[in-house]
TORPA-4810 file (N, C-alpha, C, O; in nm, 3 decimals):
<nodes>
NODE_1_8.241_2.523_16.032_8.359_2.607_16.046_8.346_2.686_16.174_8.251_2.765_16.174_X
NODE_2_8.413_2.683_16.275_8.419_2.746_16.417_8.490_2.888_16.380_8.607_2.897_16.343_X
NODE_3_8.402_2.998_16.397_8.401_3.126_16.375_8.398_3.222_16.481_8.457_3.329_16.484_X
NODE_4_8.298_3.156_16.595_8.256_3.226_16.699_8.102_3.292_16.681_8.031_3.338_16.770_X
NODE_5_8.077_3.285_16.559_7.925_3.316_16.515_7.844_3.276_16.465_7.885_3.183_16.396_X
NODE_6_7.746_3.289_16.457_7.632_3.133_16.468_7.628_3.164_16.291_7.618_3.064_16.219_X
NODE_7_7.636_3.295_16.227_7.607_3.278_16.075_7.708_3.301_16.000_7.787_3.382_16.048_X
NODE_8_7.739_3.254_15.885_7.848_3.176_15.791_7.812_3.346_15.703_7.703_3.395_15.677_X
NODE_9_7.954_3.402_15.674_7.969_3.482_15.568_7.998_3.482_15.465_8.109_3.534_15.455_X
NODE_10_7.956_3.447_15.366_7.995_3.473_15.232_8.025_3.565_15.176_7.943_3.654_15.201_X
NODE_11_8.142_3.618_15.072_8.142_3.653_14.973_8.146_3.614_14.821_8.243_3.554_14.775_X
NODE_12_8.020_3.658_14.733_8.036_3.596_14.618_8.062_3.705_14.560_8.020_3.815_14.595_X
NODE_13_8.154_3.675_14.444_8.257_3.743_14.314_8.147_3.743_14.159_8.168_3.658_14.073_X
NODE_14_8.081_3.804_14.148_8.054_3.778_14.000_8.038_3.942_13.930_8.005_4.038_13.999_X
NODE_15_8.061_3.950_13.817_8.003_4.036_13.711_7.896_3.998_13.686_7.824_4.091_13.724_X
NODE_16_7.804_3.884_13.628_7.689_3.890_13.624_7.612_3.894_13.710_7.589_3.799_13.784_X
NODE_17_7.539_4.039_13.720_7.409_4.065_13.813_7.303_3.956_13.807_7.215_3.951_13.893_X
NODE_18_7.309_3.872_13.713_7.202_3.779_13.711_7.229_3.664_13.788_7.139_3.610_13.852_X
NODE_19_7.362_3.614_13.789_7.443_3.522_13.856_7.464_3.537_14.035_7.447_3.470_14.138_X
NODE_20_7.504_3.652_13.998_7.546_3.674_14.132_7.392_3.727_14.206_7.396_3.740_14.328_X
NODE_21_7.267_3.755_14.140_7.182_3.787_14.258_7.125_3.654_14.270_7.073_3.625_14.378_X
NODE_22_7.126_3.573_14.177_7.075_3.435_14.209_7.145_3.352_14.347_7.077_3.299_14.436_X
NODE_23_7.279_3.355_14.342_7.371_3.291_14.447_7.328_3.348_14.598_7.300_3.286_14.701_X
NODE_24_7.336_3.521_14.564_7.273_3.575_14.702_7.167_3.540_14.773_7.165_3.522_14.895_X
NODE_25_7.076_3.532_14.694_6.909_3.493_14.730_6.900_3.371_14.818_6.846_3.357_14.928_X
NODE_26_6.985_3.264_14.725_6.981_3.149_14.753_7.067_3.116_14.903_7.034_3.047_14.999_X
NODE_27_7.140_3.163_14.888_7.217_3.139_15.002_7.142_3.230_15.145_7.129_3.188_15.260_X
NODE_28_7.097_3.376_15.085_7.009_3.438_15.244_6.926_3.361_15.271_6.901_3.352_15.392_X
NODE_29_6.862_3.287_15.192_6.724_3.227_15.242_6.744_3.133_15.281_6.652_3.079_15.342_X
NODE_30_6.885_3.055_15.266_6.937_2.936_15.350_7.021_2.974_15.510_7.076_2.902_15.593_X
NODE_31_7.001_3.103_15.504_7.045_3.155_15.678_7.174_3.214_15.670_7.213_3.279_15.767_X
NODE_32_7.276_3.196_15.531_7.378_3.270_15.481_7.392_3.464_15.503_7.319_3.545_15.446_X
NODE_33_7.489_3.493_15.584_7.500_3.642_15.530_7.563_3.664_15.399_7.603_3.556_15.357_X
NODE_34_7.582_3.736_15.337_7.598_3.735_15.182_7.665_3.880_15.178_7.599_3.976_15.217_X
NODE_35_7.760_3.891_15.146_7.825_4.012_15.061_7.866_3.986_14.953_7.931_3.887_14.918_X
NODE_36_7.810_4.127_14.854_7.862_4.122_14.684_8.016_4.232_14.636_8.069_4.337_14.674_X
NODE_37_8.036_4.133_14.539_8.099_4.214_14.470_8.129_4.209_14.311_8.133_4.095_14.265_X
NODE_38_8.148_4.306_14.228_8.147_4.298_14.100_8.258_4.260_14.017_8.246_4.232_13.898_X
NODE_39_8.406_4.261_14.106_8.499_4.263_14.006_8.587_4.254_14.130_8.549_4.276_14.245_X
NODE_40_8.720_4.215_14.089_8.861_4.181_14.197_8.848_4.332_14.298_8.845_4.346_14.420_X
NODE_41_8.842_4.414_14.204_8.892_4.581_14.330_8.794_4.556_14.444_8.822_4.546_14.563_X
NODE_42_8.679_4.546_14.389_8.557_4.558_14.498_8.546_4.454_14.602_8.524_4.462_14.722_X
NODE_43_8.568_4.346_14.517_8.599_4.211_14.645_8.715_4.235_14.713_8.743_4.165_14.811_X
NODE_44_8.794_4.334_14.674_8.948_4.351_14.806_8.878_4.421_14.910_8.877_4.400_15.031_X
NODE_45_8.795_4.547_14.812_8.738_4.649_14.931_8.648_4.590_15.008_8.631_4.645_15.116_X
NODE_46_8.569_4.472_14.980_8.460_4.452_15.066_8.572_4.330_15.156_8.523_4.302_15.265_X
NODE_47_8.660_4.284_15.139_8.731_4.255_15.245_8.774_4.305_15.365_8.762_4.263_15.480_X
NODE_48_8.834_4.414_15.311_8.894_4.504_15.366_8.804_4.532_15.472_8.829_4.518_15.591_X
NODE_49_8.718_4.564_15.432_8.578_4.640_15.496_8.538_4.556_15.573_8.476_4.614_15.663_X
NODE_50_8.538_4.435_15.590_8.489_4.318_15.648_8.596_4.232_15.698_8.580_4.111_15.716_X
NODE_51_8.731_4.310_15.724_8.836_4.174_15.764_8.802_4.072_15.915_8.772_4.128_16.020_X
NODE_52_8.813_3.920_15.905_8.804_3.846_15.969_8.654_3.843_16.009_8.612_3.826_16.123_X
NODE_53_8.571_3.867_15.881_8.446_3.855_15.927_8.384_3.733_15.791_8.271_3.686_15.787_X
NODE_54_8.512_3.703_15.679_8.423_3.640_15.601_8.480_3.533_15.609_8.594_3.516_15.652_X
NODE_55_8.383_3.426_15.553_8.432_3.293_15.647_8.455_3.175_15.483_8.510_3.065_15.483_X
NODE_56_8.378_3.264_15.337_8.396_3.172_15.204_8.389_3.245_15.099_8.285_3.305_15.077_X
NODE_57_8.460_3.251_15.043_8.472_3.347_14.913_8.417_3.266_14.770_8.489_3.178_14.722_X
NODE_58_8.326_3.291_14.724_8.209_3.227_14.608_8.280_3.307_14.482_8.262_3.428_14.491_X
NODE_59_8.368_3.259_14.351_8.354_3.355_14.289_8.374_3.319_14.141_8.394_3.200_14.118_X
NODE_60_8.373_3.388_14.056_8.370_3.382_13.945_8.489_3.364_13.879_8.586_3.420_13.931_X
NODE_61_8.517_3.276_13.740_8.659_3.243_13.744_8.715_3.367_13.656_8.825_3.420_13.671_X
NODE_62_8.613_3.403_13.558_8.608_3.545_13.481_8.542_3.645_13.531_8.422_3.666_13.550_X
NODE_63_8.685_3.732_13.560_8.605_3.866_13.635_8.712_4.009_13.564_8.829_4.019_13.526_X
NODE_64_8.577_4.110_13.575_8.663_4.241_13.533_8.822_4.258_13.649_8.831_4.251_13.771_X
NODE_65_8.894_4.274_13.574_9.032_4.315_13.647_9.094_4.217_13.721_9.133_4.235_13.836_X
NODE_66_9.107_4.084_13.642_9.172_3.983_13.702_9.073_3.908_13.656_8.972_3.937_13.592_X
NODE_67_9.129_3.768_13.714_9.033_3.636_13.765_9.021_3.571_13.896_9.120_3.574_13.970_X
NODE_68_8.909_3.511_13.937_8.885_3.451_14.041_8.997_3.367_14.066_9.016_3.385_14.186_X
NODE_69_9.078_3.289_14.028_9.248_3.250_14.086_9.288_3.350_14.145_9.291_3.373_14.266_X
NODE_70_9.330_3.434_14.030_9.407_3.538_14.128_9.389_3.670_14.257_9.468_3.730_14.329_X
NODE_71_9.209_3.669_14.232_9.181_3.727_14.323_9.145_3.613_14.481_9.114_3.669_14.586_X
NODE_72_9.151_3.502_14.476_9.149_3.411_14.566_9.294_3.429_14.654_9.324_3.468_14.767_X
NODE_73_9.360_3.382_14.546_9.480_3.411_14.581_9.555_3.518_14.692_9.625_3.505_14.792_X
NODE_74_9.495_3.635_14.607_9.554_3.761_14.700_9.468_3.753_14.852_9.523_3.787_14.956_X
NODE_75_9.343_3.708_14.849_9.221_3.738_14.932_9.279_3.631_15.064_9.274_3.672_15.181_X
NODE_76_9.337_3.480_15.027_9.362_3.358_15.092_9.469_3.463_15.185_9.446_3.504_15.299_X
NODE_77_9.573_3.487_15.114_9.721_3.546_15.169_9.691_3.681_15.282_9.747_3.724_15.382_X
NODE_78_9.607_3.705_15.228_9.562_3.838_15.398_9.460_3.731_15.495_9.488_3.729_15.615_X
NODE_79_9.353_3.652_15.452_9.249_3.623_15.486_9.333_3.440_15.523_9.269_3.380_15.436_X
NODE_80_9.398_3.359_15.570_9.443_3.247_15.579_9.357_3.144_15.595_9.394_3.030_15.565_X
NODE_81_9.195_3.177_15.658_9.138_3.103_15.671_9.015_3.035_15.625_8.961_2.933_15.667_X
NODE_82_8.975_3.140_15.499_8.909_3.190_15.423_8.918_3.059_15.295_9.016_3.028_15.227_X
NODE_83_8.825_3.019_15.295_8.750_2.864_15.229_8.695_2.979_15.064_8.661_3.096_15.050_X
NODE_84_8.713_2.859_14.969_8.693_2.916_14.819_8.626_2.820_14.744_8.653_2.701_14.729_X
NODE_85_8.540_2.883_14.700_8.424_2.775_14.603_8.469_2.887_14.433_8.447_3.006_14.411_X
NODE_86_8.526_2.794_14.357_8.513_2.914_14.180_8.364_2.833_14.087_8.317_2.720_14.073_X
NODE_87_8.343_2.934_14.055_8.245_2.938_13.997_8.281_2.950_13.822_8.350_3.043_13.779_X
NODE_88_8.225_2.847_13.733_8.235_2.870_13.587_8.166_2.846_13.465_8.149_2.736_13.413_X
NODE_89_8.141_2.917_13.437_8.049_2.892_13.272_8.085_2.764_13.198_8.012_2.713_13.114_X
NODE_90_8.234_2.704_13.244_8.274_2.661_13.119_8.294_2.511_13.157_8.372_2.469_13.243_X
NODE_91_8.222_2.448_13.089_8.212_2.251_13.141_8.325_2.173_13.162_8.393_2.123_13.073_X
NODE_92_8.339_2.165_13.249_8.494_2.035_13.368_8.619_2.211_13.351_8.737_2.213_13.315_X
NODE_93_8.564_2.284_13.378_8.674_2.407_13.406_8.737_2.374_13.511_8.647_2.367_13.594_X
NODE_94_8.832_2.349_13.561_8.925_2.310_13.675_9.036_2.422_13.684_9.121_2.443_13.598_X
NODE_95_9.019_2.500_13.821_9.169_2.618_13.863_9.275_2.485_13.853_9.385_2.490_13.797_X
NODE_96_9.243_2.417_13.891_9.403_2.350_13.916_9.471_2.303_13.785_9.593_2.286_13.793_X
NODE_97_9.422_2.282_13.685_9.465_2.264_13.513_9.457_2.408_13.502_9.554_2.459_13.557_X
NODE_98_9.386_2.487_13.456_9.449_2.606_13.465_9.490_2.727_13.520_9.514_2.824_13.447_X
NODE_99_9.500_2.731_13.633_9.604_2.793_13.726_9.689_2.724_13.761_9.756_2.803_13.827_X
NODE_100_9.735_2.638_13.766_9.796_2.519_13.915_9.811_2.598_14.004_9.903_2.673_14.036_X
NODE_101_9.673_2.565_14.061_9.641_2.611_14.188_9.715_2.517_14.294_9.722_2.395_14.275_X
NODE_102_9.778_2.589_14.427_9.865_2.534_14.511_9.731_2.465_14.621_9.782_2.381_14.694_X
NODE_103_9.653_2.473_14.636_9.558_2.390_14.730_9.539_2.275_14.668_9.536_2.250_14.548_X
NODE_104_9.524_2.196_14.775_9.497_2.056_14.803_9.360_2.018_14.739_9.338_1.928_14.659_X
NODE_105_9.305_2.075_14.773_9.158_2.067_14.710_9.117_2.205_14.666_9.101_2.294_14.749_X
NODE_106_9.095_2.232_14.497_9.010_2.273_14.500_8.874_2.255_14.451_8.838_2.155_14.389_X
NODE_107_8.794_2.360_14.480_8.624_2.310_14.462_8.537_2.411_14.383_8.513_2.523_14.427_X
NODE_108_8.484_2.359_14.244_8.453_2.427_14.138_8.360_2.379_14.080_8.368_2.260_14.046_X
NODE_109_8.245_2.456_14.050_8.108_2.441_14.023_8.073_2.489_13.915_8.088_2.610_13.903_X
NODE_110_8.022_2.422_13.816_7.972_2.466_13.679_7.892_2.501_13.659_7.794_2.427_13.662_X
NODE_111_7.876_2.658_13.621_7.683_2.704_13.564_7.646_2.622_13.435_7.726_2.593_13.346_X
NODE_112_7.501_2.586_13.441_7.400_2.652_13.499_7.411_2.526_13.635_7.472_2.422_13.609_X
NODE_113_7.356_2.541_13.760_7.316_2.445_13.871_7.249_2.513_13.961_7.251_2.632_13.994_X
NODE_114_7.160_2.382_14.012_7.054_2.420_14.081_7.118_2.437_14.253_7.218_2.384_14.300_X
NODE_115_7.019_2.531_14.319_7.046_2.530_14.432_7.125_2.411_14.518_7.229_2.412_14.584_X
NODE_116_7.065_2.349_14.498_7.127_2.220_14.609_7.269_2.172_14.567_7.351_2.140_14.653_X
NODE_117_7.295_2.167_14.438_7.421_2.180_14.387_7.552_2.302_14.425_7.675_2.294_14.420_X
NODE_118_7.450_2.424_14.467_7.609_2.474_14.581_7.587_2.473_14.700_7.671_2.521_14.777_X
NODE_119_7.474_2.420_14.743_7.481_2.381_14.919_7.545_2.215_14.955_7.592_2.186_15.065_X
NODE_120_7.536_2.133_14.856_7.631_2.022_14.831_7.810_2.074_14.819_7.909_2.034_14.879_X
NODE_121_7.794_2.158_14.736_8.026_2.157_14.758_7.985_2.262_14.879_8.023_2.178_14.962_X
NODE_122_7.946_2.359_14.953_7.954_2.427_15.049_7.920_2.307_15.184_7.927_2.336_15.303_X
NODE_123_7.901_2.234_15.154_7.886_2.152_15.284_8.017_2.095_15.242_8.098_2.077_15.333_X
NODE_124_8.044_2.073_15.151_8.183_1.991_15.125_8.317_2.059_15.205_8.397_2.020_15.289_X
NODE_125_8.292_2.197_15.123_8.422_2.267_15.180_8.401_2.274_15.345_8.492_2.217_15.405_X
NODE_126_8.301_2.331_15.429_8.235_2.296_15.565_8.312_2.209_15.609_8.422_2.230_15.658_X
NODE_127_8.241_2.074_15.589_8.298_2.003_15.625_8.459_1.930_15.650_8.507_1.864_15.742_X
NODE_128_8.514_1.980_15.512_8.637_1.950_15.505_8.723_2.023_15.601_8.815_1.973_15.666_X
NODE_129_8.679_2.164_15.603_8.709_2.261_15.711_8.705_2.195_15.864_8.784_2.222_15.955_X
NODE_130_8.619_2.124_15.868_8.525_2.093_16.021_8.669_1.943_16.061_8.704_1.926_16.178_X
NODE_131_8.726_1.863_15.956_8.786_1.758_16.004_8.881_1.796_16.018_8.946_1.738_16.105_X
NODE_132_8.952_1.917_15.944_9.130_1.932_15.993_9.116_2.029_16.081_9.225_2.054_16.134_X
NODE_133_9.003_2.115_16.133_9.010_2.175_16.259_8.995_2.055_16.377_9.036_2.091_16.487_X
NODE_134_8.956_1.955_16.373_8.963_1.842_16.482_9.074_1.783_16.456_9.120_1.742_16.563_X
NODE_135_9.143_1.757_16.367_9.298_1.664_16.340_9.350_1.688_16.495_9.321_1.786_16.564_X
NODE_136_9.414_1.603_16.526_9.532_1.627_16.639_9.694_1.702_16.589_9.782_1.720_16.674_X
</nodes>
């Protein structure tokens, strides 16, 4: 993803502290900057706080004060360029069966999974990013 900066920002969305410090870890130690947040308000504010600095929003599909749809949603519509991985407890959970989600692709990962399992769809979304910025 052409940013202008050599390191990829994340934000991941979770209520679980256990979840979400696992994702962090994993991703700093893969060269990821990492910002948290606990719930929809806090992921607006750490936007806010960070506009045009985050480059993938990681998040949870159940969250205090909303859900990860709809906080994607609001986050996509200020943020346009801003790539989304949902995250879910719950086995073949798909936003697009239940949200009908308006993207083309989306990309959703089931707990429990091992590391390489979200550096696999994060190269996905990457990449997918990487071919329609070259399209003519």
């Amino acid at each position: 993803m052409p940013t202008g900066r050599a390191i990829l920002t994340v934000l991941v969305v979770d209520a679980d502290s256990v979840h979400r410090q696992s994702m962090r870890n994993t991703l700093r130690t893969s060269g990821y900057r990492v910002l948290e947040a606990v719930d929809c308000r806090h992921a607006e504010h750490v936007l806010h706080q960070n506009q045009g600095q985050i480059d993938l929003l990681v998040t949870a599909l159940s969250l205090p004060g909303g859900n990860g749809y709809e906080l994607a949603s609001r986050l996509v519509e200020s943020e346009p360029k801003l790539k989304v991985l949902f995250v879910s407890g719950q086995t073949g959970a798909t936003v697009k069966r239940y949200y009908d989600a308006p993207w083309a692709e989306v990309q959703t990962l089931t707990r429990p999974f091992e590391p390489e399992e979200l550096f696999q769809r994060l190269k996905v979304i990457l990449e997918a990013d990487r071919r329609s910025a070259e399209a003519p």
